[in-house]
Every structure is written in structure tokens, then in C-alpha cells.
N, C-alpha and C positions, 0 to 999 in steps of 0.2 A: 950109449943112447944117442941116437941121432937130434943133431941141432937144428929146429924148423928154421930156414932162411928169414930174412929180413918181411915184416907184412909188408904186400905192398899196397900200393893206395885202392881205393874201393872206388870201382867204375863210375864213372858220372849217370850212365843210364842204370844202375842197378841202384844208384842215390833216388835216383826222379821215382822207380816203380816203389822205392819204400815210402818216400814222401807223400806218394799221393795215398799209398793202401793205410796211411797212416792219420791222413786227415791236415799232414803239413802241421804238426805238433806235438809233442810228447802224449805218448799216448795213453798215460795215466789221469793228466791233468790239461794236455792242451797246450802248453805253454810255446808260443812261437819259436824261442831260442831253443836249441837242440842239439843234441851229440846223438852218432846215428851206434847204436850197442850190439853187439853181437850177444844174442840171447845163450848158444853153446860157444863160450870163450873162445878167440881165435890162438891162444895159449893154450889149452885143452882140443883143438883140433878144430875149431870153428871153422867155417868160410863165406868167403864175400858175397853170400848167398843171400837172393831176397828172404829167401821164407826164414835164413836166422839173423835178418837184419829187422831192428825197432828203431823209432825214436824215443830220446829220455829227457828231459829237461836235466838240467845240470845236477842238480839236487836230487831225482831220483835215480840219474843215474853213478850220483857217490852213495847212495842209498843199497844201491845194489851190491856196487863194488865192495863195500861194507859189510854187505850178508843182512843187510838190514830188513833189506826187500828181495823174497824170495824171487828166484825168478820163473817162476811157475806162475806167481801174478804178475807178474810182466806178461808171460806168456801170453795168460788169459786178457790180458790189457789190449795187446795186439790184436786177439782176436775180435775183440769188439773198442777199438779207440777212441777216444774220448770225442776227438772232435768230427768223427762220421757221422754221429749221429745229428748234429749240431749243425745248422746253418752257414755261420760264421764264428772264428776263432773266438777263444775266453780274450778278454782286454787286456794288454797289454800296456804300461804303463812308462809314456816317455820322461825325461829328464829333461826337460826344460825350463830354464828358470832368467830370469833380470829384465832387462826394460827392452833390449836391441835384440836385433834378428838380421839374419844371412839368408835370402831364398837365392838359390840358382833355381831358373827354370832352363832347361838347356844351355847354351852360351849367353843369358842375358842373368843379372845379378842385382835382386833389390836388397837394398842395407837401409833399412832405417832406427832410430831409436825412438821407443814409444813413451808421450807422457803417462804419469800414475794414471791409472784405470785407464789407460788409453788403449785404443783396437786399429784394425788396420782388413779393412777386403780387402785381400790381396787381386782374387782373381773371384770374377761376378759374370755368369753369362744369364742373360735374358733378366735379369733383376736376381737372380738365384747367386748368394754366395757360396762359393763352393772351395775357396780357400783363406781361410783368415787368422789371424795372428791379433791376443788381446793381453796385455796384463792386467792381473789380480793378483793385488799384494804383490809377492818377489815370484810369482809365478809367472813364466810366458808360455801361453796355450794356444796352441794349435788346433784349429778344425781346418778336416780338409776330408775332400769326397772326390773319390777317382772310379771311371764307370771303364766296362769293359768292350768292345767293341759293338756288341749288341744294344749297350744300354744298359746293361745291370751294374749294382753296384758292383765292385771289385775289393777295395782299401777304404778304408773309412777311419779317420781320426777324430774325436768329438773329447775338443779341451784333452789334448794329450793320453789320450785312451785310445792303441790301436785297435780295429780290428781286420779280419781281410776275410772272405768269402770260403768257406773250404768247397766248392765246386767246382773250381779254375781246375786247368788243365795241369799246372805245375805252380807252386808258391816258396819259395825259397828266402831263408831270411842266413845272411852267410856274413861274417861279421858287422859291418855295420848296414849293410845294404838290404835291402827285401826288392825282390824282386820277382812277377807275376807274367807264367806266359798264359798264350792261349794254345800255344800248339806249340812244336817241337821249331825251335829258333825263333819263334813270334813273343817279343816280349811285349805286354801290354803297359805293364809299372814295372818301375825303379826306381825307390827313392833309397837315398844315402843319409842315416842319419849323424847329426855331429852335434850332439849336444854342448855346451847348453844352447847356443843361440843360431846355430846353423843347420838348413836343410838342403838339400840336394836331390830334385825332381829329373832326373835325366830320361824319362820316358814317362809320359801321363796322359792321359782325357778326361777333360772336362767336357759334361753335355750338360744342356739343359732345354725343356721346349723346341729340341731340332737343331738347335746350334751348338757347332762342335769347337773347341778349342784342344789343339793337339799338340806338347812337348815331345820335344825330340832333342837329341843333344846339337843341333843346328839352331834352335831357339823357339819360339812360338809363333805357331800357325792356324789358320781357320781354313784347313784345308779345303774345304768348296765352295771357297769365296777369292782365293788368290792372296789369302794375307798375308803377312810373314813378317817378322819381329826380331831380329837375333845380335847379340850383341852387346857391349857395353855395359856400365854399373847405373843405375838408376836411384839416385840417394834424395834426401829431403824429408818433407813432413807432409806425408798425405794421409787420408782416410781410408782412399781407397788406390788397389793399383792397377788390373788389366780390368776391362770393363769391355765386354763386349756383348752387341746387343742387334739383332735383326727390326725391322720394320713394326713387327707387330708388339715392341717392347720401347718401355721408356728410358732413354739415359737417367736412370739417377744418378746423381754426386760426380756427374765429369769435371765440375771445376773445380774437386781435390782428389781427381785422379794422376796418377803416373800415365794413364795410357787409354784412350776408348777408342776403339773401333766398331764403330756403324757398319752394319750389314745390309745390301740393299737387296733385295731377292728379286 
């Protein structure tokens, strides 16, 4: 009997066309974390092929491997995936807990520790927070809103419940990272998550009422105004931390910010 050679890895472009015909989630349930399955075993003669490529959340896809779950419902899973139909992915549920936080936003690094029920804007444009960090009880909760080139939402965290758009052009979430293009090499988000107290923004937008604040792994910019920010650890006890705001908006809270930058148009 002939011995099938070693699998070899499954194309990056043949990942992307399953990703998206898939909704960027298991396609039973949606679940963002994924293992990509070969519907005819690649041990039974399968191959790296989209149309016998799905995704499975981990669970249904030991479910499968088990015989648990035929895969004729898988099949049919595929054919209509859960989160196509669906605007934006099911919530996803981060692990964040204790009083201190780690943000990188590109090369700049805020570390603060918050008191009981205490919050933190991290990042506010035009009076719009749009990243912030609060404890309740032994939990540390995250909201945070990332748009996409256009303006639409893209990623969205509210109190440690992911979610992310399934429209994007490509949505990846590969060990601890998620990461969202718009087009082939154009990444819009990247964040890296590290539970429990650290996050890692290394590509982002923030908009709001016309003003843009743009991460990058070189640090924080308001790219059509000449700003730029990059660098160094930024520690203490603030309310709030980037605050940035054009003419037609009020600074609130700059005198327990880390950071405001006035826009003059």
C-alpha cells in the first residue's frame, strides 16, 4: 500500500478564500477561534482544496473527529455559515481581570493601576471615548471601537465582549492576535491580546465627527494635521489618556490627561 508523503502546509491564499466564504468563524456557531477542517479527511485522500476546506471551532471540530458530528452537517454548515448571514461576529469573551493595565499603542506604552471601581479614557476624540479601561469588582474591562478606512465600524469591544464586522475583506484571528485587512496587504486592525492585563494595538483608527487618530507600529498620529506621538512608557494616575479634539469640540478632563492634542483646522 502506498505511504501518502508528509501534509504539507495549506496555502495562505486558499486560508483567506475559506475565511471569508466562511464568515471568519466556525461555521456552526461563529466562534472566532478556529481550526480550518478538511470536510473529505486529508488521511482518506482529502486535499488543500477550498471547497473541502471549513472552519470548526475547537469543540466542534473534536466533535467531528469523535463521529459525534456527522459531517454531512458540517457540510450543510458550510453551505449556509453561521455568521454570513449575521452582520457582526457572536461575542466573544476576553479574560481580563485585576486593577493594572498594559496598553501599547504602536511604540508608545501606558501602564497604569486603577483604583476599586476606578476607569481610565484612554483614547477620546472630539469628546467621543472610544478606548477605555474600568474596574468592577476583580474584573478589568475593556471597551474599545475601531473604524475602518471608510468610517464603518470594524472591531468593537464593549466590557470585554469581542466583536468584529463580517464584511471586511479578510478577519483573522491566529493565536493571540486578530487581525483585519481591507484589501490584500492592507491591514486596518491588529491587536494582540495578553491577558490578563495587557493589550497590544499595533495597527488602529480611531474616528470620530471627522477627526482621525491613526496607530501604527511607529506610535500615534492625526495624520492630517502633522501630529505624531511615538515612544516612551507613560505611567501615573490619570482619568484620562490621548484626548484629541478639533476646534468645533471642547477639551474635557485635559488636566488629568496623559496627553491632548488641539486640532486647529
Amino acid at each position: 500500500m502506498a505511504i501518502r508523503p508528509p501534509r504539507p502546509a495549506i496555502p495562505e491564499s486558499v486560508k483567506q478564500e475559506v475565511r471569508k466564504r466562511c464568515g471568519f468563524g466556525c461555521v456552526l456557531c461563529g466562534a472566532p477561534i478556529y481550526q480550518y477542517d478538511h470536510m473529505h479527511e486529508w488521511s482518506k485522500g482529502g486535499a488543500h482544496e477550498p471547497d473541502n476546506l471549513t472552519l470548526l471551532c475547537a469543540s466542534h471540530h473534536e466533535e467531528k473527529t469523535k463521529k459525534l458530528l456527522p459531517t454531512e452537517r458540517v457540510r450543510q454548515a458550510n453551505k449556509n455559515p453561521f455568521n454570513r448571514s449575521r452582520p457582526e461576529s457572536p461575542a466573544h469573551v476576553l479574560h481580563y481581570y485585576g486593577d493594572s493595565f498594559d496598553i501599547f499603542m504602536g511604540s508608545t506604552q501606558f501602564t497604569q493601576t486603577l483604583s476599586p471601581a476606578g476607569a481610565c479614557s484612554l483614547v477620546e476624540v472630539n469628546s467621543e471615548p472610544l478606548l477605555s479601561i474600568r474596574v468592577d469588582q476583580e474584573s478589568l474591562l475593556i471597551t474599545l471601537r475601531l473604524y475602518g478606512s471608510d468610517g464603518s465600524p470594524l472591531v468593537t469591544i464593549l466590557d470585554n465582549e469581542l466583536t468584529y464586522t463580517t464584511k471586511s475583506w479578510d478577519v483573522q484571528f491566529k493565536g493571540r492576535a486578530l487581525t483585519v485587512r481591507e484589501g490584500k496587504g492592507k491591514i486596518r486592525a491588529r491587536l494582540t491580546f495578553d491577558p490578563p492585563q495587557r493589550l497590544n494595538l499595533q495597527r488602529a483608527l480611531f474616528i470620530h465627527d471627522g477627526l482621525q487618530v491613526d496607530i501604527d507600529p511607529e506610535g500615534i498620529h492625526v495624520p492630517d494635521h502633522n501630529i505624531h506621538v511615538g515612544g516612551g512608557i507613560w505611567t501615573g494616575n490619570y482619568t484620562k489618556g490621548i484626548v484629541a479634539y478639533d476646534r468645533h469640540h471642547k477639551a474635557n478632563g485635559c488636566e488629568n490627561a496623559f496627553l491632548c492634542m488641539p486640532v486647529d483646522e
